[in-house]
N, C-alpha and C positions, 0 to 999 in steps of 0.2 A: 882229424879234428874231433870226432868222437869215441876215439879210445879212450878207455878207461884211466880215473887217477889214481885207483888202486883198486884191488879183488881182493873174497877172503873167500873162504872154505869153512861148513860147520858139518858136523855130524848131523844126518837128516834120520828118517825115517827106518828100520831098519839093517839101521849103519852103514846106509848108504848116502853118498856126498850131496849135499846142498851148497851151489856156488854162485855166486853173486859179485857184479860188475858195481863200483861205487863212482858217482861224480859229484866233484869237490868244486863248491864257491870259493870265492876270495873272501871267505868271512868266517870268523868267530864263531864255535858253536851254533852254527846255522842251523834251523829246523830239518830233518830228514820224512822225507817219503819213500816209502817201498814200492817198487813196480811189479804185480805180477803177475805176467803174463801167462795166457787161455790154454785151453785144450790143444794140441799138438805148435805150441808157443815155446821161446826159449828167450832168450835175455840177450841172444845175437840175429831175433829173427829182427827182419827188415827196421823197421823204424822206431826199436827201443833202445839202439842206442843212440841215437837222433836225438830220443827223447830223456836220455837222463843226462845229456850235457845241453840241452835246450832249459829243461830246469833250473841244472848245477848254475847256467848261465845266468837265470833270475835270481838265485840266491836261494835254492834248494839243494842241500846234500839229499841225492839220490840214489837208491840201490835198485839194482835191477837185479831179479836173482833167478833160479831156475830149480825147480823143486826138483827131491829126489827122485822123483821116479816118475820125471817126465819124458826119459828117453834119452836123451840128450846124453853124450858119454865126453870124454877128453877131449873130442874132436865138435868144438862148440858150433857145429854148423849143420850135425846130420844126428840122427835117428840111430845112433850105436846099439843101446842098450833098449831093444825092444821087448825084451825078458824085465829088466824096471817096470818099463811101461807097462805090460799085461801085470804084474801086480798091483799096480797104483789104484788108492781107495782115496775116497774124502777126507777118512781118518789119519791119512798119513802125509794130506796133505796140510792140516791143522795142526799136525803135529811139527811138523817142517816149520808153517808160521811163527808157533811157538818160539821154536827155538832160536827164529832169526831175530825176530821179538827183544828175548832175553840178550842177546850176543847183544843188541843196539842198544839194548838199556844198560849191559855191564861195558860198553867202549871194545868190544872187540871185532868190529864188523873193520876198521882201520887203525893204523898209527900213524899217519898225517894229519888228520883233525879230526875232531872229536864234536859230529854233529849232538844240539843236545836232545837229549831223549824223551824230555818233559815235552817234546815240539813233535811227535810224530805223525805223521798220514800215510794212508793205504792206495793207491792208484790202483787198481783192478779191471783188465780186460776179460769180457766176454767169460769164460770160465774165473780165471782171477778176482773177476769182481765179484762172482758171486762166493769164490773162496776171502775174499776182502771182507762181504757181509757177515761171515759166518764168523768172523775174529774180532771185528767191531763192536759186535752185540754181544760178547762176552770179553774182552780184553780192554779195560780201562785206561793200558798206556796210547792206545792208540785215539786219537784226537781230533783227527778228520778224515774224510772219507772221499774219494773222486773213483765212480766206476765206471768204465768204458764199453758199451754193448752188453752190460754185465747181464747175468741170464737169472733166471728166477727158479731156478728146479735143478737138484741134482741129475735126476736124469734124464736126458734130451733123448732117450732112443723110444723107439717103439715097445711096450712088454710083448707083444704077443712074436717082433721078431727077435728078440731078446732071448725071449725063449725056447724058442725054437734052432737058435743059435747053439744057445747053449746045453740042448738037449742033443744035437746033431755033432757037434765039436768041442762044448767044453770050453767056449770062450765063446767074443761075438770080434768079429773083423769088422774092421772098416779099414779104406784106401787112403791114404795122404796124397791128395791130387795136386801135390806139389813134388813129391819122387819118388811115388809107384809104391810105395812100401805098400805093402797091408800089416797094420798095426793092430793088435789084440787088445782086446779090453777081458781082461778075465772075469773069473765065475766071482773072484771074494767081492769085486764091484759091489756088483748086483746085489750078494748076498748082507752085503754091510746096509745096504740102503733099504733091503727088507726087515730086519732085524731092529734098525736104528732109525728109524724115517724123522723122528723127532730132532735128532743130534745134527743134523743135514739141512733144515728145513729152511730153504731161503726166504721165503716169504716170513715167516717168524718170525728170519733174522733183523728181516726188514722193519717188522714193526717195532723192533726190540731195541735197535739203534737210535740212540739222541742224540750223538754229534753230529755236527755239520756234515751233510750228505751231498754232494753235487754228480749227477746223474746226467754223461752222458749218451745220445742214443743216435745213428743213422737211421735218416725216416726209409732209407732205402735196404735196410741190413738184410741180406739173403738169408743168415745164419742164426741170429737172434732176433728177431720180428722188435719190431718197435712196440707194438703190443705189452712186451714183455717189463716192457718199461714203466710203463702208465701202470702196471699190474703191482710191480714194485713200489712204486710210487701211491697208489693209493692204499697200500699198506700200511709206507710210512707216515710221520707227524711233520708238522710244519720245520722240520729238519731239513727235510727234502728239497732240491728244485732240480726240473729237466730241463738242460738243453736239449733239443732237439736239432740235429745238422741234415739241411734239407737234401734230396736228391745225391748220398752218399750209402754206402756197404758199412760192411764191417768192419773193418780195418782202417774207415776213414781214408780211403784209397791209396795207403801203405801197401807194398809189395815185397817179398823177398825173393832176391837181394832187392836190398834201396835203392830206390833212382832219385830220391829226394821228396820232400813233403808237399802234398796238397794242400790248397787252401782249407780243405776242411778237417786234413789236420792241423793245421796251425792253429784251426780255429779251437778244435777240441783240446787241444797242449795251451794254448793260452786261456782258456777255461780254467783249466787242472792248476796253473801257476795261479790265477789269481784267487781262486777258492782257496788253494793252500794259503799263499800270506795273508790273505783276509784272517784265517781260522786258526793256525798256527803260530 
C-alpha cells in the first residue's frame, strides 16, 4: 500500500547518488512537497513511507529522498556506505537540495505526472528540518515550509568531546542504537562549520524565512528538546506557528520497521497536509 509510484536518481554531492521515492495524487499538476529525512534517517526508515502516500492521498505529489551521503547504499534499508557517511558536511547536503530543487523545477524527478513547481514545500525532520531551514531562507522556489523536531544548530555534539575525538582518532564515533554500527562523523564536519559558521546558521535561517512556516514539536522529544523550538520560533516573524504534540518523542512514536502510525502522528501528518494546501 505504500510503495512507491515512481523513483528517480540525480547526481548529488561529489558524484555520489541522491535517490528519491515519489507519491502520486489522482490530480493534475498537483502541488509537491519534499520529505527530508534527519540524521542517521532514510526515505525507507519506518514511517516515511507511510507518510508520502498519506500525503499523495490528500492531493500532495511527495518525494521522499535520501541525501548522498547519508549512508544508505543499494540496499535501502541498512547503513552500506559508512565511508559517504564520515564524509558528509552541511555543504553537501545544500548542495544535494539544490539539485533536487532544480530536477523538480525542470520535470525530471517523474514521467507520470508532472507535480507543478510554482507549488512547492519542504517537510523536514529533526536534522532535515533544520537542512529544510537553511534552503528556505535562500531559495525562492520553495513556498512553504513544515518542520518536524527540526533542530536549531548545526552541531548538536559536545566541542570539548569533539575534540578530543578528533585529536585521538581523526574522526568522532557514535553508535546507531538501532544496529550496533559505530558511524563516523569526520574531521571536514567539524572543520566546515568552523571556517563557515555563518553559511550553517539555523537560527539566522530562521529569521530569514517569510513563507509560511508550521513547526512541529514533541513536548516529550529525548533528542531535540522542545526548547529548541520555542528558540526557533522566537527568531521567526509572524510566519511561524507551533504545534506542540503532548506527551510524545521524536519520531512522534514512529519505529523502524513500521508497525503503523500513532495518534500523534497522524496528528503531526495532518498538520503537515493542511498547512501545505492552506499555502500551496
Amino acid at each position: 500500500m505504500n510503495s512507491p509510484d515512481d523513483s528517480f536518481t540525480l547526481a548529488g554531492a561529489d558524484g555520489a547518488k541522491i535517490t528519491g521515492d515519489l507519491y502520486l495524487p489522482d490530480a493534475v499538476n498537483p502541488p509537491l512537497v519534499i520529505v527530508i529525512p534527519g540524521f542517521k534517517g532514510f526515505k525507507n526508515w519506518g514511517c516515511f513511507p507511510w507518510l508520502g502516500r498519506r500525503l499523495a492521498e490528500g492531493g500532495l505529489a511527495t518525494a521522499v529522498i535520501n541525501l548522498s551521503h547519508n549512508g544508505v547504499g543499494d540496499n535501502w534499508d541498512t547503513f552500506e556506505r559508512l565511508d559517504l557517511f564520515e564524509r558528509d558536511t552541511w555543504s553537501k547536503r545544500v548542495f544535494d537540495m539544490q539539485q533536487v530543487l532544480t530536477a523538480a523545477f525542470d520535470g525530471r524527478l517523474s514521467n507520470n505526472a508532472q507535480p507543478n513547481p510554482a507549488r512547492l514545500g519542504l517537510l523536514g525532520h529533526s536534522m532535515g528540518g533544520g537542512l529544510a531551514l537553511l534552503i528556505a531562507a535562500k531559495d525562492s522556489r520553495v513556498r512553504s515550509l513544515v518542520t518536524w523536531a527540526g533542530v536549531n544548530r548545526a552541531n548538536r555534539l559536545d566541542e570539548g568531546d569533539v575534540r578530543r575525538a578528533l585529536n585521538a582518532l581523526g574522526h568522532v564515533p557514535i553508535e546507531n542504537a538501532r544496529t550496533g554500527q559505530i558511524m563516523r562523523i569526520g574531521r571536514e564536519f567539524f572543520d566546515e562549520l568552523k571556517q563557515h559558521p555563518e553559511a550553517f546558521d539555523i537560527r539566522a535561517a530562521a529569521s530569514a524565512v517569510t513563507i509560511p512556516w508550521l513547526l512541529v514539536h514533541g513536548s516529550a522529544d529525548e533528542t531535540v528538546p522542545l526548547e529548541e523550538a520555542h528558540d526557533l520560533l522566537d527568531c521567526a516573524s509572524d510566519n511561524a506557528k507551533l504545534l506542540t504534540i503532548e506527551d510524545i518523542g521524536h519520531t512522534f512514536g514512529a519505529a523502524h520497521p513500521f508497525s503503523g502510525a500513532t495518534p500523534e502522528l497522524e496528528q503531526a501528518t495532518d498538520a503537515a497536509l493542511t498547512h501545505f494546501l492552506r499555502t500551496l
